[in-house]
N, C-alpha and C positions, 0 to 999 in steps of 0.2 A: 580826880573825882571817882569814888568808888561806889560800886552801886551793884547789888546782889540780881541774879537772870539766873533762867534755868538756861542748862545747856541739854541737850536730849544726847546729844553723840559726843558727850566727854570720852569716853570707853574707844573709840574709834581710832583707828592708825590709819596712814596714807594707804599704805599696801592695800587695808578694806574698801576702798572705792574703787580700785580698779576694777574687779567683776560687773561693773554696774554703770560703769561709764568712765570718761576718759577719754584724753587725745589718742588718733590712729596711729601712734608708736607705741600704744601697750604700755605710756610710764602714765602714774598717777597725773590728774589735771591741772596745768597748769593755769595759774590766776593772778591776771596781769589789775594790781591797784594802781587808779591811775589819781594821782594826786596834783590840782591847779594850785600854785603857788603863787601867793601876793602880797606882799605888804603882812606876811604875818611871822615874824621873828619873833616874836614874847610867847608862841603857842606851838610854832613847827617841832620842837622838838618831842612836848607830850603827844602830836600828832604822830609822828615817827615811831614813836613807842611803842604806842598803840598797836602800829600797823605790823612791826618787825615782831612785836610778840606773842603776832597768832599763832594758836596751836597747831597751824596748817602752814607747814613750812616752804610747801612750795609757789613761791610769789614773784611775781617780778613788779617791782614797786618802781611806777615812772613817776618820777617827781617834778614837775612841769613849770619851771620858774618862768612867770609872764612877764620878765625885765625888771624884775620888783625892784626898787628904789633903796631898801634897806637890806640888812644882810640874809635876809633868807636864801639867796638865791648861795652863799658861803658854807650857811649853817649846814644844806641839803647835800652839799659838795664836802662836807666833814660826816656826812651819815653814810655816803656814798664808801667811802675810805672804810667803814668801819665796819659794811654791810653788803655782799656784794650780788645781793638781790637788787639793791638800789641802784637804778638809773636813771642818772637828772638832765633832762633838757632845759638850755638856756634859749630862751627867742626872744624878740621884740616883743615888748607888750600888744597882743589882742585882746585883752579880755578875757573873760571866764570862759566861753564860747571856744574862744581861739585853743584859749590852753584844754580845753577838754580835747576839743578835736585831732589837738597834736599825738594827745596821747593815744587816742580812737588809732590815730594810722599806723603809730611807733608799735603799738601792742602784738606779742607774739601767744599770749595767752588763749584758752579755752572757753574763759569766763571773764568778765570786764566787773568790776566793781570800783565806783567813783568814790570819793572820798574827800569830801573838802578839807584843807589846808589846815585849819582852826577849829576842826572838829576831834574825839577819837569814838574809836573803838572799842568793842570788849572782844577779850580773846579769844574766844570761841566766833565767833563771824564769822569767817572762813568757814571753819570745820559748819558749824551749822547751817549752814547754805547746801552746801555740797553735797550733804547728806542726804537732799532735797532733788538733788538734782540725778540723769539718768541719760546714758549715751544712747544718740538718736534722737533726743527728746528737748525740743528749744521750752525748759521750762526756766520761769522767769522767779525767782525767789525774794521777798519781801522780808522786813522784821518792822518792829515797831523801836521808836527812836522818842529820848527825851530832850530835854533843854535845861542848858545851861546858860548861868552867863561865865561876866568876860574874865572872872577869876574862879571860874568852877563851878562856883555855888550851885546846888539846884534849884530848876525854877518851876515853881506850880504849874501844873498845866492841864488843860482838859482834851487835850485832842481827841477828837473824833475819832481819827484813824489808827488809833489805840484801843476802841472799843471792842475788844474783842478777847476770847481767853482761849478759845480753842485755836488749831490750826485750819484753814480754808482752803480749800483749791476753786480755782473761779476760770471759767473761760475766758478767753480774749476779749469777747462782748461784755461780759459780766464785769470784768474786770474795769475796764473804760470805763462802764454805765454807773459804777461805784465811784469814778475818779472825779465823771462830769459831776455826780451827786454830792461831791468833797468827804466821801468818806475814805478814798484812797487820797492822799498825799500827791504833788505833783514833782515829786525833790529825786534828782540824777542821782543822788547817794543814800537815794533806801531800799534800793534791791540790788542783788547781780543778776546778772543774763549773760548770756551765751554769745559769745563773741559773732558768732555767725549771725545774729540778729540785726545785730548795727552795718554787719560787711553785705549782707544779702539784700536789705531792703538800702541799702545807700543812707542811714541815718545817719546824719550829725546836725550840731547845734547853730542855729542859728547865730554870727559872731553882729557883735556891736550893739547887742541888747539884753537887755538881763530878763528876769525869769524863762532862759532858754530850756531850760528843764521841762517847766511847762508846759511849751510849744511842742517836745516830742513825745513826753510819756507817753498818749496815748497811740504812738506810733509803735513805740519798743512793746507795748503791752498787745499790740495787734500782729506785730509778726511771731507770737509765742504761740505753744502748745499749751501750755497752761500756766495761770499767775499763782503762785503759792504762798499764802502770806503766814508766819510763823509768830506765835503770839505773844513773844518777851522782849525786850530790849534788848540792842546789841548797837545800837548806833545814839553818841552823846550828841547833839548838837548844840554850838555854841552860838549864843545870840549878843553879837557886838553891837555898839550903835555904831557906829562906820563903815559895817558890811553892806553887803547888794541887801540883803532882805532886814538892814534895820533903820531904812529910811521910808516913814508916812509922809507922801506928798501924792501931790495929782499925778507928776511922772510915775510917778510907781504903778498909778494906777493903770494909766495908758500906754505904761510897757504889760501889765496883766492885759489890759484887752487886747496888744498887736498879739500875747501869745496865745491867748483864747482863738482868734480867730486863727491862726495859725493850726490848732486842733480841731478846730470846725471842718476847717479845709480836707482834715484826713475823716474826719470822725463821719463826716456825711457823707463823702466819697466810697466808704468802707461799708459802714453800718449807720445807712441814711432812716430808720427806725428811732434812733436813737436824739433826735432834733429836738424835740422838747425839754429832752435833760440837757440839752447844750444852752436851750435858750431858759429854763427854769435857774440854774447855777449862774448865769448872767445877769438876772434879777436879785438872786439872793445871796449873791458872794458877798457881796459889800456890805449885809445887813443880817448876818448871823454867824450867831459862836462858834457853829462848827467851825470855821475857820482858825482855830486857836493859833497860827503861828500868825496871821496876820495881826491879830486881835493883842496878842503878845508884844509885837514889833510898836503897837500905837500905845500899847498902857507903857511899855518901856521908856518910846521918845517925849509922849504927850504927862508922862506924871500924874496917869489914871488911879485910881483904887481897883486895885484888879479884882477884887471881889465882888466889883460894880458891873455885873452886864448890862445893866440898862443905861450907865454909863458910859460904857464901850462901846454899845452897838447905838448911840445916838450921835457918838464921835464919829465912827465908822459912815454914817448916814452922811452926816453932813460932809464930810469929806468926798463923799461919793457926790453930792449935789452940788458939789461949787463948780458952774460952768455946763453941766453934763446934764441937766434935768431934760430937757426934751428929748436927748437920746433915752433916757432911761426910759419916758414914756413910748419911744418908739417902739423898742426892745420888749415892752410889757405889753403894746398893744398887740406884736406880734405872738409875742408868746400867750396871752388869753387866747387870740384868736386859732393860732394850732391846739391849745388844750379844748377849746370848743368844736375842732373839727375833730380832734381825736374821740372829745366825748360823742360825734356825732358817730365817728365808726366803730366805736365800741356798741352805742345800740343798736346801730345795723349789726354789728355781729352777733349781740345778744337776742335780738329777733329771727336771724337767719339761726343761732344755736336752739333759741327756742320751739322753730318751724321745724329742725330736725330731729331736737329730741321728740317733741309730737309726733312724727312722721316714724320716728324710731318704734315710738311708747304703741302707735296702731299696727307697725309691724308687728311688732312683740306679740299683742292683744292677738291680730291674727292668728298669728302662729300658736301659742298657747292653746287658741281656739282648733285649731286644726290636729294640732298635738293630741287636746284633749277626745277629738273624734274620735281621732286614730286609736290612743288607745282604748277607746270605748268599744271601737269596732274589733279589735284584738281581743278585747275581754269578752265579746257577743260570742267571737268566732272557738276562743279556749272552751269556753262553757260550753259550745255545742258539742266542738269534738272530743270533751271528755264525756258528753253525756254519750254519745254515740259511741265513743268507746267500751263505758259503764254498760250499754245496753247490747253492746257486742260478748263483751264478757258475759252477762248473764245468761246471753242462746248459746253461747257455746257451754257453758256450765250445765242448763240446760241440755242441753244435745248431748252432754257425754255421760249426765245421769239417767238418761232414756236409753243410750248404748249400754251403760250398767245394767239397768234392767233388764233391757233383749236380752243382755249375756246371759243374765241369771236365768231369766225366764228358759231361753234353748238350754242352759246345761241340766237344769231341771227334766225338761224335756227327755232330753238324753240320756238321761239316770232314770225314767221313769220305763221308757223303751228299752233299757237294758235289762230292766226288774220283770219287764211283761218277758222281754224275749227267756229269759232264765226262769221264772213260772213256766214258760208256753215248756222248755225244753223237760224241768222236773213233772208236769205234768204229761208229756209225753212218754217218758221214760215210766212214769207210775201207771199210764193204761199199759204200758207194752208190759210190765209187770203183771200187774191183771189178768192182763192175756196172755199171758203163761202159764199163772196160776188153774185158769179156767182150763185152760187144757190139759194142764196137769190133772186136774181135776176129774176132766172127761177121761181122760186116759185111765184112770184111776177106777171110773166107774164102770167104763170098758173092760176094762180086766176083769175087775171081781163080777160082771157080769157072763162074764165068756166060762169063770169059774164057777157058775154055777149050773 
């Protein structure tokens, strides 16, 4: 089945991830695929393919044969020979559970990525993951995945948890509160995460019942740094009618709610905020589209028109009601009555935000008010001391044109007392001339009197 994805890290070689993360011997990371094997010989070998032709060559591929009755447990023991990334464990049949778990404890990798039997891959998976990922950093890596059936064909589909074109990063919380909502998926083989994840919080799958996946996701998604979902395909999934998830019946149902509850147990434990969407998704898994794999699984076995939602989701109903009605109404009375209390503390809290933006809105008002005093009073106090400045300048302006004057006036003075004193001296000098003359004069007359 070939099917066109973007890849963002085609261009990328092993060597470039080392600066950025990586096991603590400095060699690029190792990524342990760990593959449960059962009862699927007509598919194991495109499954193989798949896996052995990622662009990201360093893998260790545990290939987990659960005692399978036909040859796959042979086929996996000839891929082995040929491969010698592959390592195939044979055990007694446990289950899907069992053989995940084997593989959980045999794994010596970095990164754990599941991968059911009967499914493939596109060859960039690996590499695009990883690219995602950063040493020190438990980030949990998602893609979006389609459907096939059991000879490849592709098959319509509307998943929800496809809705999406860009890439997201989401908290731990964020991430769960999307998974109770079913817009994250609940399936072991649509992300990888960080081996320490599963080793540090003790996760593994519950064995001797199926949808064990869904019992842990929101476990693995709460010991992360962060959930990163990547917005193209990379994972095929094949939907047979003889797999765990292509039988509608009541057990299927009541293995979905041991796992539900199973999730509650952590989910409220963790992030007890989060109860309403546990008990809202309990009400409405059974009774809407977003569930496309389920809803897939019923028009498959039941010979729906799959074009018919009102068709489906009226199948889906009554499957849920045969036997189970008064639980449902239990479930629903609990859950109205949390969404009534929740309503009730949201308008406590909307009256208590209310009470303080007011309380805020009369601070503000205060202050403004106070603000505007102040600078009124700054403006009173500028205006005076520049008048008082203005009016200092002018007396001294003043004062120094009246000291002009004095000067003028004294040097005046002074040039006038110079002019009297210089008269007083040439008039002095002019009688003592006078008075010479006069004498001269008398002498003069003396004489020519004495002469006569």
């Amino acid at each position: 089945m070939q099917h066109t994805t973007a890849d963002t890290t085609a261009e990328l070689t092993e060597q470039e991830y080392v600066p950025t993360y990586g096991s603590t011997d400095g060699e690029p990371p190792l990524v342990s695929v760990i593959i449960p094997v059962y009862n699927v010989e007509k598919f194991l070998d495109a499954n193989l393919t798949s896996v052995t032709q990622q662009t990201y060559r360093r893998l260790e591929i545990l290939v987990v044969d659960d005692g399978s009755p036909d040859n796959s447990g042979q086929i996996a023991d000839d891929w082995a020979t040929k491969d010698h990334r592959i390592r195939v464990i044979h055990q007694k049949n446990k289950g899907l559970s069992g053989a995940r778990n084997t593989g959980l404890a045999q794994a010596k990798g970095d990164y754990i990525l599941f991968v059911d039997s009967d499914d493939t891959i596109e060859p960039t998976l690996v590499r695009s993951c990883l690219a995602h990922m950063r040493r020190g950093r438990r980030n949990i890596v998602m893609y979006q995945f389609d459907t096939m059936s059991e000879d490849g064909t592709f098959v319509k589909s509307r998943y929800v948890h496809n809705r999406y074109s860009k890439r997201k990063v989401l908290t731990p919380e964020e991430a769960i509160r999307d998974q109770i909502a079913g817009k994250i998926g609940g399936y072991a083989w649509s992300f990888m995460a960080p081996t320490s994840i599963y080793r540090e919080n003790n996760i593994t799958f519950p064995e001797g019942r199926s949808m064990e996946d869904l019992a842990r996701i929101c476990q693995i998604f709460g010991g992360s740094d962060v959930v990163i979902r990547l917005p193209f395909v990379l994972y095929h999934y094949r939907l047979r009618a003889n797999s765990i998830m292509g039988t509608a019946s009541l057990a299927f149902f009541k293995e979905w709610k041991l796992a539900t509850q199973d999730r509650e147990a952590y989910v409220l434990s963790r992030f007890p905020q989060l109860r309403s969407y546990i008990l809202k998704q309990k009400i409405e898994f059974l009774s809407t589209v977003d569930y496309e794999s389920l809803l897939q699984t019923i028009v498959f076995r039941l010979n729906l028109d799959p074009e018919s939602t009102r068709e489906r989701k009226e199948t889906v109903k009554a499957l849920f009601n045969e036997g189970e009605s008064d639980e449902f109404k239990a479930m629903q009375a609990e859950y109205l009555a949390t969404k009534e209390a929740e309503r009730a503390q949201r308008a406590e809290q909307r009256a208590a935000a209310s009470k303080r933006r007011a309380r805020q809105k009369a601070i503000r008002k205060a202050k403004a008010k106070k603000e505007s005093l102040e600078t009124l009073e700054k403006h009173v106090k500028r205006s005076a001391l520049k008048n008082a400045e203005k009016s200092a300048i002018r007396r001294h302006n003043q004062h120094k044109r009246v000291q002009s004057v004095v000067k003028q006036a004294q040097s005046a003075v002074k040039q006038a007392q110079t002019a009297v004193e210089k008269a007083q001296k040439e008039l002095e000098k002019a009688t003592q001339a006078r008075t010479v003359a006069q004498i001269r004069v008398a002498q003069k007359q003396a004489q020519e009197m004495e002469k006569r």
